[in-house]
Each structure stands twice: as C-alpha cells, then as structure tokens.
N, C-alpha and C positions, 0 to 999 in steps of 0.2 A: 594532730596530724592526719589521722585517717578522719575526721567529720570532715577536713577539706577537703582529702582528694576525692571523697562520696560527695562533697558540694561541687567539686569541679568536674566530677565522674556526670553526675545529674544534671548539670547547666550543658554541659556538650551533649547528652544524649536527646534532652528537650531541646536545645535548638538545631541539632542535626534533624531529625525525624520528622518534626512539622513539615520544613520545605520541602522533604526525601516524598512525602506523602501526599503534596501538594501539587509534585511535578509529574507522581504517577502519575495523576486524573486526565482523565481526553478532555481534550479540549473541546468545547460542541461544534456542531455544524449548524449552520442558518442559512434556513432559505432566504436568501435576498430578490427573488424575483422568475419568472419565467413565462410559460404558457399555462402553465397547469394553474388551477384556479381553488383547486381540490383545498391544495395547501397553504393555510394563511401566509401573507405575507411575514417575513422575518419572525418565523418558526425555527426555534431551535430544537436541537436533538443529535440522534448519532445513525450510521449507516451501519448495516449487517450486513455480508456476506455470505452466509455462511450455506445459506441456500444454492444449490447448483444452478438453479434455472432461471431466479430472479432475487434482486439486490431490495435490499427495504432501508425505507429513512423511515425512522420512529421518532417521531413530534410528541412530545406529552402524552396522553390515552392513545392516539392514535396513529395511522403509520400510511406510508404509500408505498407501495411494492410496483417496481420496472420489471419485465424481464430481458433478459440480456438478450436474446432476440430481435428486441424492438430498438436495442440501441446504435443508432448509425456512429455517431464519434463522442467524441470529447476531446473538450478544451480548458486547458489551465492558463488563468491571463492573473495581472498582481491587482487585488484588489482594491477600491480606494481607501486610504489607509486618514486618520486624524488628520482633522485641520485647524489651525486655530484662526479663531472669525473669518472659519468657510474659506479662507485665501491660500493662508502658509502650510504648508506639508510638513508634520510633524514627523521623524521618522520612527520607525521601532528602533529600541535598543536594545531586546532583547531578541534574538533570532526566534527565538521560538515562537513568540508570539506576530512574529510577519503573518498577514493573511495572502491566501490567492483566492481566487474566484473559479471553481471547476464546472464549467457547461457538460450539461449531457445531450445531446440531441437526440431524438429518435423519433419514431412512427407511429403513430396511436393506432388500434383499428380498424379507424376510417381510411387509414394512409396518408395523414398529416402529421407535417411536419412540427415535429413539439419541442422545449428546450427549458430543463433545470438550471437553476443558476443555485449556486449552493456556495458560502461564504465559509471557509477553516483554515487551520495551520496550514502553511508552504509544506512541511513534513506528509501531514497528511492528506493533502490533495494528490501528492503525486504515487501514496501508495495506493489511493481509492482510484486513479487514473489506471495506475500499474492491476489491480484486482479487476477491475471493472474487462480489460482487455483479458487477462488470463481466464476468467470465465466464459466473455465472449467467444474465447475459440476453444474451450470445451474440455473436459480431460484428456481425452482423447486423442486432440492433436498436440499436447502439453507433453504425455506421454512419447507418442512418436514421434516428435521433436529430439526429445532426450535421446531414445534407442537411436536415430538414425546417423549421432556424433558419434565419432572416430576416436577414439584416446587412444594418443602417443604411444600410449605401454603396450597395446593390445601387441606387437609385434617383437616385443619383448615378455611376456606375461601370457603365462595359461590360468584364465578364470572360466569362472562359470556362464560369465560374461562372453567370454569370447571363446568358449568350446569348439562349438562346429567350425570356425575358420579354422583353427588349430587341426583337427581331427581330417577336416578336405584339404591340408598341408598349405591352406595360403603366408597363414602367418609362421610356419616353422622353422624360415628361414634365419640364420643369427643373424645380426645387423653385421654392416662391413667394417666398421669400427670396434665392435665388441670382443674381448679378448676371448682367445681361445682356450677350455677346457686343457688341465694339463693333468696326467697321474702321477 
C-alpha cells in the first residue's frame, strides 16, 4: 500500500512541476522588423527595464539600448498569427500564446523619425507598453501623481499622511453622517 501511494505521490509531483516550470519561462521577444538596421532581422531576446534612463533589448551577445527620451509613442496592433498554405488563419488556442506586435517610434539624433517592431505575448506587450510610459514620465511625476490624490478617509482619519490639514483644522470636521461621541 505505501510503494503505491509513493508511486502515485511521484507521478503527480513529476507531472505537476514540468509544466509549473515550463510556464514560468518568458516568453521571447522578436524583432520582426523596423528602421533600425543595427538589429538582425527576427532577433530574439528579452527587454530590461530596469535602467531609469534607457530600455535595452538583449539579442544573444548583444543588446540595443533606447533612451526613454527619444521615445515619441507606441503602438500595440495583433500580430499576424499561423496560416495554413499562407491562406487560412489558424487561431491560438491557448491565450497565452496569442502574439501582438508592439511599435516604438522615436527620434534618433539626427531628428529622424525611427520605429521598432518587436513580436511577444498579448500579456507582455502591454506591460512593456504600460513600463515603457511609466519611465517616460519619470519618477518624479509618478511620485506626484500619487501625493496629489485625495483619499476618502483623510477626512475621517489622522495620519502622517494627512497631518498638516488635520493640525491647520481643514479636515477636523466630523462628517455630517458620522455618529456622535457619547460618555
């Protein structure tokens, strides 16, 4: 009785973990095309962030670095996806594996107009769209974005947060709903 349930323990845990381990990996990115000439065509690799000032795609040994300055926009469009004999559109079955196609356009500088075309997951196009913006506008106004919301409680709630209105008596008022203190 117990070799089975260590045989039945063992077959669930080998075929659990393979696929568990197969779906962490990123998926690559591929250059499919653009102006930059730098980078062979349909180059795969991955994008880093993690740079404040400029984005890099790393291609095998080598890499292309943007800086976020020089990027005017981007565009996510759905990429062309399998065909069978070039005519019929196969579709995905698995969501995850749908492609889009993420443009980057920007200014080299000469002051021409230049544009990545970079082929990955639907998923991760739109968090490299979503990254790509948040550094564009810098920590700075990420930060005072944040301070300049309002939250609800503040006018119920003394924090450290919201000290000085409390202290110059803006928010000391009880709400006109809120019940009143009783000994």
């Amino acid at each position: 009785m117990f070799r089975v349930k260590q045989f039945l323990v063992s077959t669930l845990v080998f075929g659990i973990i393979p696929p568990a381990v197969l779906a962490a990996t990123v998926p690559p990115v591929e250059y499919v095309g653009g102006t930059v000439k730098s980078i062979p065509a349909n180059s795969t690799g991955s994008f880093n962030f993690d740079d404040g000032k400029q984005m890099r795609f790393t291609y095998g040994e080598a890499s292309y670095t943007l800086s976020y300055d020089q990027i005017t926009g981007t565009d996510i469009s759905k990429a062309e996806g399998h065909h069978i004999l070039h005519k019929i559109p196969v579709p995905a079955l698995n969501p995850r594996r749908r492609k889009e196609t993420l443009a980057i356009h920007f200014k080299d500088e000469a002051g021409t107009v230049e544009t990545l075309n970079f082929e990955l997951a639907a998923e991760l196009a739109d968090n490299a769209k979503d990254m790509i913006a948040i550094k564009k506008a810098g920590p700075q106004n990420v930060l005072s974005s944040q301070q300049n919301q309002d939250w609800w409680g503040d006018k119920y709630w003394k924090t450290n947060r919201n000290r000085a209105a409390w202290e110059a008596g803006t928010n000391a008022q009880p709400a006109a709903n809120a019940p009143a203190a009783t000994k």
